[in-house]
C-alpha positions in Angstrom: 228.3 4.2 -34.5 225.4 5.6 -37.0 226.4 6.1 -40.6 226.5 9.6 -41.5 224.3 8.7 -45.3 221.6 6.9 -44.1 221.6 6.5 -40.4 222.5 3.0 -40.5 224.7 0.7 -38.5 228.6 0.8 -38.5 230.4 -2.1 -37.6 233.8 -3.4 -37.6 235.5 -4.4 -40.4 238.4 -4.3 -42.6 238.4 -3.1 -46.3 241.0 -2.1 -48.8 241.8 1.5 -49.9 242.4 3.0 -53.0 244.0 6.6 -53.5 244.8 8.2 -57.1 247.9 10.8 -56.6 249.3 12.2 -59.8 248.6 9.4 -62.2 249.5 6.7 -59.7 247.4 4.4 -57.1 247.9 3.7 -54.2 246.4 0.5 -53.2 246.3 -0.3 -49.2 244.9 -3.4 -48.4 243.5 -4.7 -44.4 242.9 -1.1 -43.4 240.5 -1.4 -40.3 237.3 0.5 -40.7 233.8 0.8 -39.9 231.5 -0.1 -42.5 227.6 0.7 -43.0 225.6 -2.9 -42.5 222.5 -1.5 -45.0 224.6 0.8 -47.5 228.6 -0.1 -47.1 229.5 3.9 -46.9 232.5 3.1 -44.9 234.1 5.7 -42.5 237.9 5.8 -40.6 238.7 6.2 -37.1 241.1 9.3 -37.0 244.4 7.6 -36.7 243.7 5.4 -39.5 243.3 8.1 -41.5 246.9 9.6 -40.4 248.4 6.3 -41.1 246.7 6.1 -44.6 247.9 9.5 -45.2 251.5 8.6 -44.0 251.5 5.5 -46.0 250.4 8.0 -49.0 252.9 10.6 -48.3 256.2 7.9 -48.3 255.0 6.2 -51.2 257.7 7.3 -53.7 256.3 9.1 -57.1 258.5 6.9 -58.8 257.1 3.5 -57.4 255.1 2.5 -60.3 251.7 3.5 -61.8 250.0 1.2 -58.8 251.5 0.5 -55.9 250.6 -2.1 -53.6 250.9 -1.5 -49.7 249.4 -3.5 -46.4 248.1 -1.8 -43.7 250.5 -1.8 -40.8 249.8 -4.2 -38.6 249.8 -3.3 -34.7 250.9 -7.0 -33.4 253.3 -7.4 -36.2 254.9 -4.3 -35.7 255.1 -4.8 -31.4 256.9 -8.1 -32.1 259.0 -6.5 -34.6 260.0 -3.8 -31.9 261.3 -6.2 -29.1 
């Protein structure tokens, strides 16, 4: 993949995410990603992004000023399903 900044490489990788919502943040951490080898802009594949926003959405306004989350795990949650 080519960055959309700079036309640099994307690769693989995993990075923590950090979304303000009426005073509160949400911290999610291990959220896969692909991130820019020469200027770290880093972009999400489209159903990370619904998950992100999911984990946004069900994070209760009353949680706390930052909340803490980790990404969903795909593994985790198929061995957690059987």
């Amino acid at each position: 993949m080519i960055c959309p900044h700079c036309e640099g490489l994307l690769k693989k990788d995993i990075t923590n995410n950090v979304t303000p919502r009426d005073g509160q943040f949400i911290v999610i951490y291990g959220v896969p990603c692909y991130k820019c080898v020469d200027g770290g802009t880093v972009a999400y594949a489209a159903d990370v992004v619904q998950k992100l926003e999911k984990l946004v959405v069900e994070t209760p306004k009353t949680a706390g000023k930052v909340v803490m989350l980790d990404y969903p795990d795909p593994e985790k949650e198929a061995k957690n399903g059987q």
